[in-house]
C-alpha positions as CSV (number, residue, x, y, z in Angstrom):
1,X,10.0,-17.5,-6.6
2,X,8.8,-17.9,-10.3
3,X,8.6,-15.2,-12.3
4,X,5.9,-14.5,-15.4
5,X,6.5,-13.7,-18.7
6,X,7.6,-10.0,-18.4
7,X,9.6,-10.8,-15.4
8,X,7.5,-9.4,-13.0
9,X,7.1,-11.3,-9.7
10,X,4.7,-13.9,-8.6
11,X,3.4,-15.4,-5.4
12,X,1.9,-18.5,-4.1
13,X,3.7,-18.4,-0.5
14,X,3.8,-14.8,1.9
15,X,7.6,-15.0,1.7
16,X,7.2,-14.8,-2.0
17,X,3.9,-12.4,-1.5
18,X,6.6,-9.7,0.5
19,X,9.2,-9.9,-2.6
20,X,6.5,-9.0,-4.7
21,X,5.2,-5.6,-2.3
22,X,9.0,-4.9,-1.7
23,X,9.6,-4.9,-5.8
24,X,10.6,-1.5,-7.0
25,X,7.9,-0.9,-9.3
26,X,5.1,-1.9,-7.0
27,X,6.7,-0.6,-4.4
28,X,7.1,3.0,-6.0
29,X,3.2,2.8,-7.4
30,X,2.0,1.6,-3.9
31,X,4.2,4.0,-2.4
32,X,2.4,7.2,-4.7
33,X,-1.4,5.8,-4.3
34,X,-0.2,6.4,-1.0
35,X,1.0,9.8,-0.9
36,X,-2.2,11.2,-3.1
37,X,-4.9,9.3,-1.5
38,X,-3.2,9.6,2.3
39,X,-3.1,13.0,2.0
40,X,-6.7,13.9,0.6
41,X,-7.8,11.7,3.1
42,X,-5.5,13.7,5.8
43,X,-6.7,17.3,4.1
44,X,-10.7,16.0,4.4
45,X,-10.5,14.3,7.9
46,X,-7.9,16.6,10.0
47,X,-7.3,19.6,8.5
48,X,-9.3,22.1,9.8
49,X,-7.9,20.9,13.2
50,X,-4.1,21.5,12.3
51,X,-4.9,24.5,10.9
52,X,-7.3,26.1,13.6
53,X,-4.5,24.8,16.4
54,X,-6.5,22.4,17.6
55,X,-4.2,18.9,16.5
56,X,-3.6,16.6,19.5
57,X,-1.4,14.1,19.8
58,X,-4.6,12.3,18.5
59,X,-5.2,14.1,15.5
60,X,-1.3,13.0,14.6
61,X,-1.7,9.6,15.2
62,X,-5.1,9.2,13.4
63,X,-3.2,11.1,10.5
64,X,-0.5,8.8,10.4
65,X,-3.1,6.0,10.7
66,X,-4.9,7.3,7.4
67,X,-1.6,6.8,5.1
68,X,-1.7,2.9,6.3
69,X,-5.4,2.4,4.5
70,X,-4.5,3.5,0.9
71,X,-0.8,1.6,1.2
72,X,-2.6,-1.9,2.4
73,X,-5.4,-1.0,-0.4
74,X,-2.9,-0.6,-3.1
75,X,-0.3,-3.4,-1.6
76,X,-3.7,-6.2,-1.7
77,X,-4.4,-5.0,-5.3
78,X,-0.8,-5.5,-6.4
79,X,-0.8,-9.5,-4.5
80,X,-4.2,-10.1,-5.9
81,X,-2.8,-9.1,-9.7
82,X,0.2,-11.3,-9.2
83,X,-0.6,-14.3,-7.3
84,X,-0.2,-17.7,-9.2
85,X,-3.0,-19.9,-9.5
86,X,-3.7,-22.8,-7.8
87,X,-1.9,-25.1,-10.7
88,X,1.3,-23.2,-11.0
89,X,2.2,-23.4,-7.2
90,X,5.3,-25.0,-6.1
């Protein structure tokens, strides 16, 4: 895997495209967009069913579900900022 400048990661494979998701500090921004924008989703979308006792098994899983659109949001924007061009792949 080539690396810019700065030493952050590139890509122009998907086993090179992981390394750069999996790279601490991506990893730890990616990982905080989720947090914050999972759980406002989670507080607008399910909320008032948790908290008036009404959450099924459902609910949960459509919670969970809502964390996994802000992570693959933030993960796309991190491979579309660091993928080589066309010239520079090996």
């Amino acid at each position: 895997m080539l690396e810019a400048e700065l030493g952050r990661p590139t890509w122009a494979t998907w086993r090179e495209a992981l390394r750069v998701v999996v790279w601490w500090p991506h990893l730890s921004k990616t990982m905080t967009v989720t947090i914050v924008v999972g759980t406002i989703l989670f507080v607008i979308n399910h909320l008032d069913e948790v908290l008036l006792g009404e959450a099924t098994w459902r609910t949960w899983i459509k919670g969970a579900a809502t964390y996994l659109v802000p992570f693959t949001v933030s993960n796309l924007g991190v491979l579309i900022a660091t993928r080589r061009p066309n010239s520079a792949r090996v």
